[in-house]
C-alpha positions as CSV (number, residue, x, y, z in Angstrom):
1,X,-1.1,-15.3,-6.9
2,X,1.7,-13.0,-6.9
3,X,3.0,-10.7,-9.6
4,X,5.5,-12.9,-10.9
5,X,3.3,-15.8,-11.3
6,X,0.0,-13.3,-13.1
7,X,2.9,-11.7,-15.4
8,X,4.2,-15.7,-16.8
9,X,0.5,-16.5,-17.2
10,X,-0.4,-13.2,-19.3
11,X,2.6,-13.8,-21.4
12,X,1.5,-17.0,-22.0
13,X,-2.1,-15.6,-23.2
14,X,-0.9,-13.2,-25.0
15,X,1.5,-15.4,-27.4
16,X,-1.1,-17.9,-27.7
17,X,-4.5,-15.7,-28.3
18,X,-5.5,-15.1,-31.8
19,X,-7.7,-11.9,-31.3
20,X,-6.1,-9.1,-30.9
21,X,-9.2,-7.6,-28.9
22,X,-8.7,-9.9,-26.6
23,X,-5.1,-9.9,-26.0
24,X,-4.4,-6.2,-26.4
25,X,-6.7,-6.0,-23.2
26,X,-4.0,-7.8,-21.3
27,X,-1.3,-5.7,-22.3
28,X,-3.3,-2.9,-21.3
29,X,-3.5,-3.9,-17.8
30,X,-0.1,-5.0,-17.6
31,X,1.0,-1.9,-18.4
32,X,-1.5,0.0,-16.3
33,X,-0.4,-2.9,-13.3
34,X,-3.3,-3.5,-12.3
35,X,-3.4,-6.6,-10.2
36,X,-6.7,-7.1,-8.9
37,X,-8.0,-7.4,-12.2
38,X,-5.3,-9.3,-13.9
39,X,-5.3,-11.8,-10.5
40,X,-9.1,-12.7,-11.6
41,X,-8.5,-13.2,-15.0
42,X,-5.5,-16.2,-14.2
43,X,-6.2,-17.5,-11.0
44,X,-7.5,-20.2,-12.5
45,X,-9.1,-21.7,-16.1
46,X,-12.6,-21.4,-16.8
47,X,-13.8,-25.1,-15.8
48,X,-16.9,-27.2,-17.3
49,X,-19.3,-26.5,-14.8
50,X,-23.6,-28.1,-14.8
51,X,-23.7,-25.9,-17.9
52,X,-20.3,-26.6,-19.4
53,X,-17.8,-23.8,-20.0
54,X,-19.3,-20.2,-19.2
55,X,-17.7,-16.9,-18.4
56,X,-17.5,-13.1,-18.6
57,X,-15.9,-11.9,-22.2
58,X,-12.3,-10.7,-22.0
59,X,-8.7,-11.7,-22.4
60,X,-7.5,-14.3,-20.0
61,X,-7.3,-17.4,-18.7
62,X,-10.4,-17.1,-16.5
63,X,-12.4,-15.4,-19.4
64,X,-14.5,-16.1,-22.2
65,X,-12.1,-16.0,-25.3
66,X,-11.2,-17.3,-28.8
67,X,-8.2,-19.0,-27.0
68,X,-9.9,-20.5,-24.4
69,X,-13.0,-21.5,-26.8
70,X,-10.1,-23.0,-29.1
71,X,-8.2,-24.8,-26.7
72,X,-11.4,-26.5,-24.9
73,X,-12.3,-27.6,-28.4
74,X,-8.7,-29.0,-29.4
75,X,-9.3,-30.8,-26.1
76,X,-12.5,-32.4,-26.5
77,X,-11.2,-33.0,-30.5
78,X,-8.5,-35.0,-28.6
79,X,-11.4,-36.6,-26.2
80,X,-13.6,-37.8,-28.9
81,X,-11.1,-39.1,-31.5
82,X,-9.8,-41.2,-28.6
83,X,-13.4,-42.4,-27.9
84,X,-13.7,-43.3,-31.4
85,X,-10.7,-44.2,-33.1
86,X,-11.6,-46.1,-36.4
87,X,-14.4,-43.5,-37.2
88,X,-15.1,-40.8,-39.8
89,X,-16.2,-37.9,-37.0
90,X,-18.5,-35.0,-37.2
91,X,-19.3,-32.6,-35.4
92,X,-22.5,-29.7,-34.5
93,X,-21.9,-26.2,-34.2
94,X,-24.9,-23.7,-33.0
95,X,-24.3,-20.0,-31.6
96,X,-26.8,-17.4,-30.3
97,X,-27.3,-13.4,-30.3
98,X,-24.3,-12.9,-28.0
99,X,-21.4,-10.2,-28.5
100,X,-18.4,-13.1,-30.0
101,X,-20.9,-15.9,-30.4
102,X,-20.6,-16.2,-34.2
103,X,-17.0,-15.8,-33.9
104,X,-16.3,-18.2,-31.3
105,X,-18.7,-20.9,-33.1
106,X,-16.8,-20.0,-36.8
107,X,-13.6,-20.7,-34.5
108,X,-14.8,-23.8,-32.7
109,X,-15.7,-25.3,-36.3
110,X,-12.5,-24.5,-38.2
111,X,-10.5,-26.2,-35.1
112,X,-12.7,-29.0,-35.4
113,X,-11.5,-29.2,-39.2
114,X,-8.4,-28.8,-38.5
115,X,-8.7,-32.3,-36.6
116,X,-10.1,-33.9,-39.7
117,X,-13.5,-33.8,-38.0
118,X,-16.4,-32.8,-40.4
119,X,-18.1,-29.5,-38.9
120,X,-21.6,-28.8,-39.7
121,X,-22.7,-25.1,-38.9
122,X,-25.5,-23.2,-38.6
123,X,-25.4,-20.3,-41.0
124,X,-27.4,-17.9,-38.6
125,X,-28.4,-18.4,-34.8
126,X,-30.0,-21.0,-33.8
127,X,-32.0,-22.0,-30.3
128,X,-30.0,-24.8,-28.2
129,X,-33.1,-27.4,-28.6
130,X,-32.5,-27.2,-32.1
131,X,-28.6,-28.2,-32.1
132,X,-29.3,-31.0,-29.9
133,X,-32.1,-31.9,-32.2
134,X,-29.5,-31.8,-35.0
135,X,-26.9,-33.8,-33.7
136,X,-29.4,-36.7,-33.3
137,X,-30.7,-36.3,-37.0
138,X,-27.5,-35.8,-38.6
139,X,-25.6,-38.3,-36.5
140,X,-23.0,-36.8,-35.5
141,X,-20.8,-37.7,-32.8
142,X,-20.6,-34.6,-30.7
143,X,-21.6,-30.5,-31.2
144,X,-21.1,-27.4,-29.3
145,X,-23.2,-24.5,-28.6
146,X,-22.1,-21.0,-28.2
147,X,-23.9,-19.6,-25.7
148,X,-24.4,-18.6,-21.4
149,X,-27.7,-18.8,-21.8
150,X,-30.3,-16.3,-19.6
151,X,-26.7,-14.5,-18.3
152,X,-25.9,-10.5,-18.3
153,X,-24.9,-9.5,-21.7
154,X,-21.0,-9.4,-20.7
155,X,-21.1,-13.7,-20.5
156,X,-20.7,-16.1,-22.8
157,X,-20.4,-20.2,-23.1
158,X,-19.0,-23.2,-24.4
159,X,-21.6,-26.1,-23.9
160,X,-20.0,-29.5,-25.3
161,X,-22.3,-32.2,-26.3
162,X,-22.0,-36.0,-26.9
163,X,-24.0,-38.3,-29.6
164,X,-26.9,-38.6,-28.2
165,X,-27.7,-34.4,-28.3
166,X,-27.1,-34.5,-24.4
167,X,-24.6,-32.3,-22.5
168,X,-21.8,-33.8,-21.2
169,X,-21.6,-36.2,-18.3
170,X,-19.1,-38.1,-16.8
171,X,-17.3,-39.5,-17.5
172,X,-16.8,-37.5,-20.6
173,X,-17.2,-33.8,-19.0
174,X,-13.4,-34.9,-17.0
175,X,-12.0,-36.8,-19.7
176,X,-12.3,-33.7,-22.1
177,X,-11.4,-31.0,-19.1
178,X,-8.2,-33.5,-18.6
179,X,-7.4,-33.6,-22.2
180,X,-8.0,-29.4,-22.5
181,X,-5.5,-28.7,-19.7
182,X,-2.9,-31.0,-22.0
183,X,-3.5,-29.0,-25.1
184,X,-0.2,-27.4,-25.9
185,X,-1.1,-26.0,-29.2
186,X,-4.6,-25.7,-31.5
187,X,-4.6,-27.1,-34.9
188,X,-5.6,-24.7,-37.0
189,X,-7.0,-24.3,-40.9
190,X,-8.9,-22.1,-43.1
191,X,-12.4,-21.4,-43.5
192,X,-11.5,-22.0,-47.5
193,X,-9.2,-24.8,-47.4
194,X,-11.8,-26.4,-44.5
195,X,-14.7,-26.1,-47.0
196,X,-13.2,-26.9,-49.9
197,X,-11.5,-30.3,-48.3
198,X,-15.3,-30.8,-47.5
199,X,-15.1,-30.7,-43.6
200,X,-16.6,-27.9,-43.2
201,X,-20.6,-27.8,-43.6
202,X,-23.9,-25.6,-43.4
203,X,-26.5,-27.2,-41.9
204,X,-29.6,-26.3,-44.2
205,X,-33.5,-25.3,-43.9
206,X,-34.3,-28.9,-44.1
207,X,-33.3,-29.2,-39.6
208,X,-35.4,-26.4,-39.3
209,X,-38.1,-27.9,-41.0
210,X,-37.8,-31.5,-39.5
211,X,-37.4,-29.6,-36.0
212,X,-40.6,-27.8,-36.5
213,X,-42.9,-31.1,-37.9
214,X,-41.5,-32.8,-34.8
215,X,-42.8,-30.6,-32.4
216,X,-46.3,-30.3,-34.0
217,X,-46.1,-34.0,-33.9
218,X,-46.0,-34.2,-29.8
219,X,-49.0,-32.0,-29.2
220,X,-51.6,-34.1,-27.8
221,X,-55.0,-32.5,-29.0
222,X,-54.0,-31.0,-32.0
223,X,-58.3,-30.8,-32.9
224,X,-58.2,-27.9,-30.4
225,X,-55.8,-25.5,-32.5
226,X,-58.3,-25.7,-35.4
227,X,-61.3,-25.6,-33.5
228,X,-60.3,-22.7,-31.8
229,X,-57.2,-21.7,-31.5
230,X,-57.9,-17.8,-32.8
231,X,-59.8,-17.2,-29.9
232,X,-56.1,-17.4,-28.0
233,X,-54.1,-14.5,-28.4
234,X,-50.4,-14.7,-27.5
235,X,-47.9,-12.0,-26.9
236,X,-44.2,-13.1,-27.3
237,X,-40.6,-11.8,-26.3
238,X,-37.6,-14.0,-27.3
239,X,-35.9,-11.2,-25.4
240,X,-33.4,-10.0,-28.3
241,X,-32.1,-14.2,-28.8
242,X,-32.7,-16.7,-31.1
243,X,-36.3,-17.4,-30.3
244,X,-38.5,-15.3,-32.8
245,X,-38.1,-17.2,-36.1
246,X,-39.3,-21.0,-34.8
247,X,-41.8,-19.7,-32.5
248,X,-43.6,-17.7,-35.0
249,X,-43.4,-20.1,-37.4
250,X,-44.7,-22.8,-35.1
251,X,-47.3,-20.8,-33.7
252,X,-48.9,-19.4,-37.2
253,X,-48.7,-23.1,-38.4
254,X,-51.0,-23.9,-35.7
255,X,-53.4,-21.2,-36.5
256,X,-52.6,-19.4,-33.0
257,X,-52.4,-15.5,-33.2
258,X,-49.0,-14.2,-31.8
259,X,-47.9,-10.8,-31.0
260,X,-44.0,-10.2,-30.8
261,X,-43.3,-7.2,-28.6
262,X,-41.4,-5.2,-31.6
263,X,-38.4,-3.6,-29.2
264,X,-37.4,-7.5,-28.1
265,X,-37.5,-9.3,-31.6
266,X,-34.2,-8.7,-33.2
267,X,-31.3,-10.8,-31.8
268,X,-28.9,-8.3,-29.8
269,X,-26.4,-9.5,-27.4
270,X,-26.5,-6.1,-25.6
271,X,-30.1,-7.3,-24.7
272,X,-31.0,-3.3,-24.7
273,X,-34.2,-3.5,-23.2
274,X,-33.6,-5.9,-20.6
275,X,-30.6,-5.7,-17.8
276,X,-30.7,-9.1,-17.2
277,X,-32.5,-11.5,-20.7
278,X,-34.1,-14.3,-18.0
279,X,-37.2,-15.2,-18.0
280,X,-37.2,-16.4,-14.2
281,X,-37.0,-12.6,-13.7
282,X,-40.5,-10.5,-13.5
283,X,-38.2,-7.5,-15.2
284,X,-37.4,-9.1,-18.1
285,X,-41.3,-9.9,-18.9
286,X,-42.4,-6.4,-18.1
287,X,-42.5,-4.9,-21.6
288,X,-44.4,-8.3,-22.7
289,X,-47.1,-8.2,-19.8
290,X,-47.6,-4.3,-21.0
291,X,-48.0,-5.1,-24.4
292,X,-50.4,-7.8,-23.3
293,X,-52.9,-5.5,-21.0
294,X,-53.1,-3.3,-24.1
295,X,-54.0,-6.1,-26.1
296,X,-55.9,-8.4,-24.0
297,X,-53.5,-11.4,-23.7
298,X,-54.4,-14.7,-23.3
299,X,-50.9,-15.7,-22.4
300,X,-47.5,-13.8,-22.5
301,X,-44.4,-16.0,-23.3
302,X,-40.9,-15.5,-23.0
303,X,-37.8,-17.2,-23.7
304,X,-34.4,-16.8,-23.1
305,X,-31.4,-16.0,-25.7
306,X,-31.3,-19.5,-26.6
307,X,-34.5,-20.1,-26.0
308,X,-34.2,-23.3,-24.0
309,X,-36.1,-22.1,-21.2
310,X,-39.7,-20.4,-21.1
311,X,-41.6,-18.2,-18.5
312,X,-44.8,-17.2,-18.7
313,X,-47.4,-14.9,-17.3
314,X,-51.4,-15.3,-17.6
315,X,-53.9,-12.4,-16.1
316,X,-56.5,-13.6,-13.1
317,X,-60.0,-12.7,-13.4
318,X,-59.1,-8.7,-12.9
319,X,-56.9,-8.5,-15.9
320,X,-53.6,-8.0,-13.8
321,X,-50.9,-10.5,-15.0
322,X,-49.5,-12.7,-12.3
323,X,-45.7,-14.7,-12.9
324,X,-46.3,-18.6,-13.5
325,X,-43.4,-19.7,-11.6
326,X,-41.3,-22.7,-13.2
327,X,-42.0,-25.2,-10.9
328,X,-45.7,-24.2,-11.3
329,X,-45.6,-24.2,-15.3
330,X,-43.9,-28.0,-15.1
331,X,-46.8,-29.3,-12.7
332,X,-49.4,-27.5,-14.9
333,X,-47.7,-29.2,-17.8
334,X,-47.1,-32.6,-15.8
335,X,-50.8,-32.7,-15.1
336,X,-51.9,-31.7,-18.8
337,X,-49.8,-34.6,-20.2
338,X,-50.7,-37.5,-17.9
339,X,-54.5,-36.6,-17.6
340,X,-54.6,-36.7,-21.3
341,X,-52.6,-39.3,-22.0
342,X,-55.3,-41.4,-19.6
343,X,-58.3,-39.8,-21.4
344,X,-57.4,-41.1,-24.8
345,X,-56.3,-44.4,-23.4
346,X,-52.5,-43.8,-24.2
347,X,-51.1,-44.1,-21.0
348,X,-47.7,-46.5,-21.7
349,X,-47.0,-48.9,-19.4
350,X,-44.3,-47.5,-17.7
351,X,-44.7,-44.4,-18.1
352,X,-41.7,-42.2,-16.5
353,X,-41.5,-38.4,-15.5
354,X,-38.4,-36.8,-14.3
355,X,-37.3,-33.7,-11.8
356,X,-34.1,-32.3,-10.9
357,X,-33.5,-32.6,-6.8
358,X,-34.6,-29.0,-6.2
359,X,-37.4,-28.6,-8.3
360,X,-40.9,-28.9,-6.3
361,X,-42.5,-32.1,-5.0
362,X,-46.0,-31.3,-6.2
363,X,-45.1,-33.1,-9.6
364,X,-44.0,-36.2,-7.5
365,X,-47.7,-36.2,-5.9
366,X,-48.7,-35.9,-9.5
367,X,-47.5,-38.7,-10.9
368,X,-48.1,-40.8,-8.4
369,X,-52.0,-40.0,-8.7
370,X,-51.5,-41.2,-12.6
371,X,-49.4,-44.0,-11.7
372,X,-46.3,-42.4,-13.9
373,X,-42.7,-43.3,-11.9
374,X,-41.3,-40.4,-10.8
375,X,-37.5,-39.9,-10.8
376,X,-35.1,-37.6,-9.6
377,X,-31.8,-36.5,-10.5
378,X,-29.0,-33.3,-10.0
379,X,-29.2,-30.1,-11.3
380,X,-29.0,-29.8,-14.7
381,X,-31.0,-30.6,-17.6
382,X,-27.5,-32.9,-18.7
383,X,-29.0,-35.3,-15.8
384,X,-32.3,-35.3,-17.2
385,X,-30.8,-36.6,-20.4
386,X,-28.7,-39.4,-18.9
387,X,-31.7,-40.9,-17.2
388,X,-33.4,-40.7,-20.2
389,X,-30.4,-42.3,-22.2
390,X,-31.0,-45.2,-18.9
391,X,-34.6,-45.8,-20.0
392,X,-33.9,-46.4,-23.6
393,X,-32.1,-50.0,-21.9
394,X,-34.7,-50.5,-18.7
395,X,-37.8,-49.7,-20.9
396,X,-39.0,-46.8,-19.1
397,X,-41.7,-44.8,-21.6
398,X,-40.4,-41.2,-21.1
399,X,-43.1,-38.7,-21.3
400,X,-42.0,-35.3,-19.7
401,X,-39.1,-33.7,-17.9
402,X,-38.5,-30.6,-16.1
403,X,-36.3,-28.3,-13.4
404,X,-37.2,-25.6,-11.3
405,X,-35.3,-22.7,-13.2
406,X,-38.2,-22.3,-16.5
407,X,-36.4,-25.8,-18.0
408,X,-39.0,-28.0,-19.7
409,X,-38.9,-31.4,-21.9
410,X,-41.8,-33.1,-23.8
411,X,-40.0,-35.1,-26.9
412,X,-37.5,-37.6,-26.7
413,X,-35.8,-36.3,-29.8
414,X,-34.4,-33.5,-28.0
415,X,-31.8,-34.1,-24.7
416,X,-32.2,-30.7,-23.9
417,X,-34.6,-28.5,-22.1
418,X,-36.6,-26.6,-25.1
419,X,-38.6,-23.6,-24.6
420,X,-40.2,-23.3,-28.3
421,X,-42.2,-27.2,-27.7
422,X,-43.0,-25.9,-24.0
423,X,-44.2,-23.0,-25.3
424,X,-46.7,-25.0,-28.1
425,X,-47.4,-27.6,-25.1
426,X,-48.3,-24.5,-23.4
427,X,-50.7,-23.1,-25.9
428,X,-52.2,-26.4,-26.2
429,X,-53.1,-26.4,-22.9
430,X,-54.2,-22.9,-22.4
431,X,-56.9,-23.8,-25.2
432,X,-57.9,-27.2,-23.2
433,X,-58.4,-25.5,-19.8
434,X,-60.5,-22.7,-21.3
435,X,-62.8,-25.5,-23.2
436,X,-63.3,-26.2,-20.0
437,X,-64.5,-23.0,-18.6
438,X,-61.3,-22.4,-17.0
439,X,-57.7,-20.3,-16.8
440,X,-54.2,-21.7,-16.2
441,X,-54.8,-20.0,-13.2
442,X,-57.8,-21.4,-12.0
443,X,-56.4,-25.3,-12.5
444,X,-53.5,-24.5,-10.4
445,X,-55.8,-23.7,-7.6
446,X,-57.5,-26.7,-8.4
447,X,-54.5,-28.8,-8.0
448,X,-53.2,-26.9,-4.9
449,X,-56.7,-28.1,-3.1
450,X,-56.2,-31.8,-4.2
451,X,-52.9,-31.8,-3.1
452,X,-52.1,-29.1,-0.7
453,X,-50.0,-25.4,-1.7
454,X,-46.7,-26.3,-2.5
455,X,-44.6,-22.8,-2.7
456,X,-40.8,-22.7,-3.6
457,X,-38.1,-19.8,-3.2
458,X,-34.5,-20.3,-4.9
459,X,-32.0,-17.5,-3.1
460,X,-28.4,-16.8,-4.6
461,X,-25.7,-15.2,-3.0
462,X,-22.4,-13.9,-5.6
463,X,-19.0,-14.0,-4.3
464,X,-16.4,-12.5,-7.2
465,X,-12.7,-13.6,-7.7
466,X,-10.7,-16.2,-5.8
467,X,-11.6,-15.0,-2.2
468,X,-15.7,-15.5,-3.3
469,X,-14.4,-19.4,-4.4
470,X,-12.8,-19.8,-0.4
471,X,-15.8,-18.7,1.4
472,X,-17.8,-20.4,-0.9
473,X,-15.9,-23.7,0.2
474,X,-15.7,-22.9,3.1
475,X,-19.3,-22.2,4.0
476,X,-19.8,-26.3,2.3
477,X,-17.1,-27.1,4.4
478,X,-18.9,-25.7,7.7
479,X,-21.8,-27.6,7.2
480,X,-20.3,-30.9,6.6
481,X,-17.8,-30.3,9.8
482,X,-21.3,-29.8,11.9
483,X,-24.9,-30.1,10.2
484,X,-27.2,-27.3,11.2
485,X,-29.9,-29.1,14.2
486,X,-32.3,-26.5,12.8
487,X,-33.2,-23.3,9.9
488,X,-35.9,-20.9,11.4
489,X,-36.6,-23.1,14.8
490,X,-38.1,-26.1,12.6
491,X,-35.7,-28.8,13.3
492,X,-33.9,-31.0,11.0
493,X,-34.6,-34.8,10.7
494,X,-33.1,-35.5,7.7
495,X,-29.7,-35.2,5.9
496,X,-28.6,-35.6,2.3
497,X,-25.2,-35.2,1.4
498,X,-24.5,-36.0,-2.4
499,X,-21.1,-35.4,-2.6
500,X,-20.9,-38.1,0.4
501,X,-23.7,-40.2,-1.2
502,X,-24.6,-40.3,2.2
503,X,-28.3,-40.0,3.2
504,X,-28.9,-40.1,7.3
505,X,-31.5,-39.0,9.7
506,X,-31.1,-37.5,13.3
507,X,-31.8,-41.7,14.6
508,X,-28.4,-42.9,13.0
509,X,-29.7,-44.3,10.4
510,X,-27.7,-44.2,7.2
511,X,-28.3,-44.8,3.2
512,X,-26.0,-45.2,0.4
513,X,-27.9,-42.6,-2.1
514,X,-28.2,-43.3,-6.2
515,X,-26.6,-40.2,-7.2
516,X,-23.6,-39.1,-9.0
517,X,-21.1,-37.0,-6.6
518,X,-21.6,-33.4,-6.6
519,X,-21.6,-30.8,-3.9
520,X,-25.0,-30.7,-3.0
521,X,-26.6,-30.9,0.5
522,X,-30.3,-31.0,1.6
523,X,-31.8,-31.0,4.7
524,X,-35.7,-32.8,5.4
525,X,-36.9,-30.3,8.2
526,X,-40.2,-32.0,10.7
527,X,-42.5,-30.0,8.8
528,X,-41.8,-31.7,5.2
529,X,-39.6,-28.1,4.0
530,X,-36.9,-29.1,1.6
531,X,-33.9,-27.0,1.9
532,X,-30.8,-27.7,-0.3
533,X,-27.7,-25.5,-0.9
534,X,-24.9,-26.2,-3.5
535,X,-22.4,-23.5,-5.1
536,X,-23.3,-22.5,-9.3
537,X,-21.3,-25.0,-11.4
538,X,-21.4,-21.7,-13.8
539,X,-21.4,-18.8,-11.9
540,X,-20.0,-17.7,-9.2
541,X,-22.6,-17.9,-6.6
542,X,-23.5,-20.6,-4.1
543,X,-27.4,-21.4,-4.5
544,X,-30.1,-22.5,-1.8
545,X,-33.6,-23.7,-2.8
546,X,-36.6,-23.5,-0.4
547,X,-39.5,-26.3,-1.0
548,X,-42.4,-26.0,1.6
549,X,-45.7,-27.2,1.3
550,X,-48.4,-27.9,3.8
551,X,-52.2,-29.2,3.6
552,X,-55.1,-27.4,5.1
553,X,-58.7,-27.2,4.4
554,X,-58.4,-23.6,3.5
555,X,-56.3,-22.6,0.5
556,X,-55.5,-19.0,1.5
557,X,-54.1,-20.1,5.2
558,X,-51.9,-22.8,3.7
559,X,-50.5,-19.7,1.5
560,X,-50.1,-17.6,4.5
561,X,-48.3,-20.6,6.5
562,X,-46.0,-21.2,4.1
563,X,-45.3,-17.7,3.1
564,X,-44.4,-17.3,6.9
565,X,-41.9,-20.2,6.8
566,X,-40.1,-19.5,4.1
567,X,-39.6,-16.2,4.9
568,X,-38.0,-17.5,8.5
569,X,-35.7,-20.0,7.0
570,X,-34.8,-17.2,4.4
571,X,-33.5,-14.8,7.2
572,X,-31.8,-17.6,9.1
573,X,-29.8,-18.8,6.1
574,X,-29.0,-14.9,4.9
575,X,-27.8,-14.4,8.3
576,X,-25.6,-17.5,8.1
577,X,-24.0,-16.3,5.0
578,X,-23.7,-13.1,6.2
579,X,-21.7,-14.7,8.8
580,X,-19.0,-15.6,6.3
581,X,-18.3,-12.4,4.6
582,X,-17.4,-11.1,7.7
């Protein structure tokens, strides 16, 4: 962009934002001219992305503001009214600890008003599970949440959701993106005139208390949390979000004894303790696994600000903690459900699980030894919902869903991942494995000899501003102008392309593929590896996932085999991106 063009774009900003915070940060770097900075903030519009509309917090275009959060919502206002012309609409509104959330949710709901759309809110923060939940319940015809998630503390985000308590899929996510690039101006109203025309709404303790019977309602062997569940002693971080309140709650109506680490509790959106509130990441658990040493931990739990997705760490049989990855935590869980479900005889008759594309292939094996259907989708738990909205009209019995990044589903009432049911799924079966003389730990071995060491490695690579977006493209771009013949000598045999919808292997042989479009490809190496790259529909990073596996008699050299390979086919695709920094 050139000056000329950043200056028109600020101005624009600046007569249109509403929050003087945000546009008095333009006018500072207008007047200190500096470019760089005011060239990332409008070379383009925050777009919705796998996880809808996420950014860094700050004036402009390309930022995560009150303009930008009330112009995307004037936009899908326009979307759904459109959608549903002849009917009295209402909308959701949940927000978590972040710095702006309950501003930008208070500002989402009064546009929403302002539309003559009913807006029930949350009067303190809420976990994601439990909007999605509350759509459903209340029956409302859409609902945002105000959040970005397991992000650094300077993002925020803008998830949109439809009827069902689903994200956003096409073709909805484009319709609404095509009607917020038309918004020329945001209705606006009063908090007092919206209340007192009765289109504005708190949503009251009975959600939380339906939300919390539901979830007691899917555990599976509920005579094991009253037989012993106080010999199981849980240590808990919600990692400064919205976790805490449910959890507990959940947990001490189960009888289960739960430590919160005391410095994580509170909801803070400077996450203090933590530099980056994920728990994919063995930092953020570190103060949890110390307070569980000290106190002899069964289990440490974590989830993130929203508390849709849960990590966990167990100690082995010297009292050292060791990471359950996600991938390993949806197997275990996988495993748990289907082996019970055929132990009390209620095993439906088409019984359906579902994985995202990258997450690992163990839980396929899985359910095929149960004779569950497994299916596959893209990234992003907003798939997992529309395949499950697909077997409410093909009669597929839906009985657990997961992805690779710590995102778990066992209830149809929710069409989100949830970390607070993972996390009572988990106790469950923590208290099943140890009636049986074992560890979490120990039944993942057990499962790794039946069906061979399956090991996975995600790797992400950031590129900032609108030269990271080119060589992001353009390293897609290379591969699809000529497809790698190898990664780390092991040659490739197969080719995926979704964006084409192409599948082909290295005979000629070519597939039409059952996948929406999205710019995603994987390659089948002759060993089994799955590799798959595609650029963060939320961050600015392009993404590859490793999936290796292989099958010996002995454990601990299947480990060390596939340790060895990924470690190959890491320094072969860092060189490669290397390549393009250059």
């Amino acid at each position: 962009m050139n000056h000329e063009e950043i200056i028109l774009r600020a101005q624009e900003y600046i007569a249109n934002e509403t929050d003087p915070s945000f546009s008095d940060e333009i006018k500072e770097l207008l007047k200190k001219s500096d470019w760089k900075e005011l060239e990332d903030r409008f070379y383009r519009d925050l777009e919705f992305g796998t996880g809808g509309l996420r950014g860094v917090i700050g004036g402009g275009f390309n930022r995560m503001n009150t303009l930008v959060v009330t112009r995307a919502t004037q936009g899908l206002c326009d979307y759904i009214k459109e959608q549903f012309p002849k009917k009295q609409l209402s909308a959701c509104i949940a927000y978590d600890s972040r710095r702006k959330s309950k501003e930008f949710s208070l500002a989402t709901a009064l546009v929403f008003a302002a539309n003559g759309i009913k807006a029930y809110i949350f009067p303190s923060l809420k976990p994601t599970p439990v909007l999605s939940y509350a759509i459903r319940k209340l029956g409302a015809d859409t609902g945002v949440v105000v959040t970005a998630s397991h992000n650094p503390p300077q993002y925020n985000g803008y998830k949109a959701y439809w009827n069902d308590g689903s994200q956003v899929v096409p073709p909805h996510d484009s319709g609404i993106i095509e009607k917020v690039l038309k918004v020329k101006s945001v209705k606006q109203i009063s908090k007092t005139e919206a209340s007192s025309k009765g289109l504005l709404m708190e949503i009251g303790q009975e959600i939380d208390d339906d939300y919390v019977a539901m979830v007691k309602s899917h555990l599976l062997r509920s005579y094991l949390f009253s037989e012993t569940g106080k010999s199981v002693n849980i240590v808990y971080s919600p990692l400064h979000g919205t976790g805490a309140m449910l959890f507990e709650r959940i947990m001490k109506e189960l009888g289960l004894n739960v430590l919160t680490v005391p410095e994580q509790r509170e909801p803070d959106g400077e996450f203090p303790t933590v530099s980056y509130p994920n728990p994919e990441e063995s930092a953020a658990l570190a103060m949890a696994i110390e307070l569980g040493k000290k106190t002899h931990a069964d289990v440490v739990m974590a989830t993130d600000p929203d508390a849709d997705r849960l990590g966990i760490a167990v100690p082995d049989k010297t009292g050292e903690f060791v990471l359950v990855t996600g991938n390993q935590l949806g197997s275990l869980h996988l495993d748990y459900i289907a082996l019970t479900l055929k132990e009390l005889h209620r095993m439906p008759p088409r019984a359906a699980a579902i994985r995202t594309i990258v997450t690992t292939e163990l839980q396929k094996v899985i359910a095929e030894k149960y004779g569950i259907e497994s299916f596959e989708c893209l990234t992003g738990f907003k798939w997992i919902a529309d395949l499950m909205r697909r077997f409410e009209t093909e009669n597929y019995d839906f009985i657990y869903a997961t992805e690779e990044s710590y995102g778990h589903l066992i209830e149809k009432e929710v069409r989100d991942k949830d970390g607070i049911s993972a996390a009572a799924l988990t106790a469950e079966m923590t208290l099943y494995w140890r009636s049986q003389g074992k560890s979490l730990l120990d039944h993942l071995e057990e499962l790794y000899k039946e069906h061979g060491y399956y090991e996975e490695k995600g790797l992400s690579f950031y590129f900032e501003g609108e030269q990271g977006m080119r060589i992001m493209n353009s390293i897609m771009e290379d591969y699809r102008k000529q497809q790698p013949d190898q990664f780390g000598g092991l040659s490739v045999i197969c080719i995926r392309d979704v964006k084409a919808s192409t599948e082909w292997d290295r005979n000629g042989r070519i597939r039409k593929i059952d996948l929406p479009k999205s710019d995603v490809i994987q390659w089948r190496l002759e060993d089994g590896t799955l590799l798959t790259v595609r650029p963060s529909g939320t961050e600015p990073k392009i993404k590859y996932y490793i999936l290796c596996h292989d099958h010996n008699s002995d454990l601990s050299l299947s480990k060390e085999i596939t340790r060895k390979k990924i470690s190959i086919i890491e320094q072969a695709i860092t060189a490669m991106v290397d390549s393009h920094r250059i």
